[in-house]
N, C-alpha and C positions, 0 to 999 in steps of 0.2 A: 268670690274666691279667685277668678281670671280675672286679668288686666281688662278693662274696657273692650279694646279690639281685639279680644279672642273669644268672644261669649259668643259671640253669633256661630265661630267655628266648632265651637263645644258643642252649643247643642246640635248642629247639623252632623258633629259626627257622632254624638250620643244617638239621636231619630235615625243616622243612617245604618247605624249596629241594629237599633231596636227594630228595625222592619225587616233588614238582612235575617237577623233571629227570628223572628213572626213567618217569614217565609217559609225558611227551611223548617221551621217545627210543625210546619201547617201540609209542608209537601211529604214530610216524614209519618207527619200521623195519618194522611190521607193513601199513605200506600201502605202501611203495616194495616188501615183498618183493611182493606181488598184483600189482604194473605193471608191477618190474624190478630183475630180481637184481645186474645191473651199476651200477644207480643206489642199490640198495641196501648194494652192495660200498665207491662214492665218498661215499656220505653217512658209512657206517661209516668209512670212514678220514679224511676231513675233520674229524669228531669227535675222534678221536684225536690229529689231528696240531692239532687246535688246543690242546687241552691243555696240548702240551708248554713253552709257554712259560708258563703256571704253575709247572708242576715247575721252570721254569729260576729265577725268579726266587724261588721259594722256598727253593730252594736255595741261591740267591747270597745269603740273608737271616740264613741260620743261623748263629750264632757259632761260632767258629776252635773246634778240639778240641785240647785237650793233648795 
């Protein structure tokens, strides 16, 4: 979908989001679990449920299948 000489920069800033996000989800849920397993329960599922409207709209993007 990129020109030749911007894939290399794609994915490097795609992996540099996705560890940026692996970080901070990992330093967030490692300090709600020290204060509180039930706030660590609603941060985990607020994460998740926000997601889903990526999936949906991704979905709704992809072309028809034969």
């Amino acid at each position: 979908m990129l020109p030749e000489g911007q894939r290399n920069l794609a994915c490097g800033l795609y992996y540099a989001g996705y560890g940026a996000g692996w970080l901070v989800g990992s330093l967030v849920s490692g300090i709600l679990y020290e204060h509180s397993i039930p706030a660590l329960i609603g941060f985990s599922m607020a994460v998740q449920l926000s997601s889903l409207p990526i999936f949906i709209l991704a979905r709704r993007r992809q072309p028809a299948r034969a």
